[in-house]
N, C-alpha and C positions, 0 to 999 in steps of 0.2 A: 053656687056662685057663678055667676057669669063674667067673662074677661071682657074689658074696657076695648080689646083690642082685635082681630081674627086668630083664631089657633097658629097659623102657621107663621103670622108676622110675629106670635110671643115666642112661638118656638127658634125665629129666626133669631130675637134679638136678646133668647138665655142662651141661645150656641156662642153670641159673638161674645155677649157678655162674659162668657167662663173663659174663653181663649182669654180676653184682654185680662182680667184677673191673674190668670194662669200666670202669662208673661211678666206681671208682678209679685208675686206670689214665691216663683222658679228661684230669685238672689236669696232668700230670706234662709239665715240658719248653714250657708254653704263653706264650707272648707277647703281651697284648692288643695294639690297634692303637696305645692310649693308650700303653702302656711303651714301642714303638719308633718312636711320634713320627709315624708314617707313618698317620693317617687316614684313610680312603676318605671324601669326600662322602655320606652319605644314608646311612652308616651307623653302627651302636653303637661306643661310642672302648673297650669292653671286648671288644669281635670279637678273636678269636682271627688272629694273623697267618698263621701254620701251622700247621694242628691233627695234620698229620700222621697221621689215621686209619687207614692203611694199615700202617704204623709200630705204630701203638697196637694192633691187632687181631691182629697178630702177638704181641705182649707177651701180651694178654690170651688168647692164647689156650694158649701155653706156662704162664703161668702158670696159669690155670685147669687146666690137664693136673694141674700139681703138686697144686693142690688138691684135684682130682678121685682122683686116685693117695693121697691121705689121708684123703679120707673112703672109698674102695671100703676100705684098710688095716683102718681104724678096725672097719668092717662083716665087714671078713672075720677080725680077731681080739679083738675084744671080743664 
């Protein structure tokens, strides 16, 4: 299969595509330390308990695939 578009403008626009995901992705599922009451000393009471980034980069990156898979679409039939 060949891409509708050059290797490196695809590769340009799944990098931007997974950050912009990413930055969506980051709220989902979060707990401050404030909601579950459990504060650390010496830190912010909106710190994330589990942010689970491991988790989250997985998400983001299936779904950037989808989105990536709609815009190469978009390019290879319009």
């Amino acid at each position: 299969m060949t891409l509708p578009i050059p290797v490196p403008m695809a590769v340009a626009i799944y990098f931007t595509t997974w950050w912009i995901v990413l930055f969506a992705v980051l709220p989902f599922g979060v707990r401050s330390q404030e909601e579950s009451r459990e504060v650390v000393p010496g830190t912010d009471p909106g710190a994330p308990m589990l942010p689970r980034l491991a988790v989250k980069a997985l998400w983001t990156t299936g779904l950037s695939a989808l989105v990536f898979a709609a815009i190469l679409a978009m390019f290879a039939y319009l």
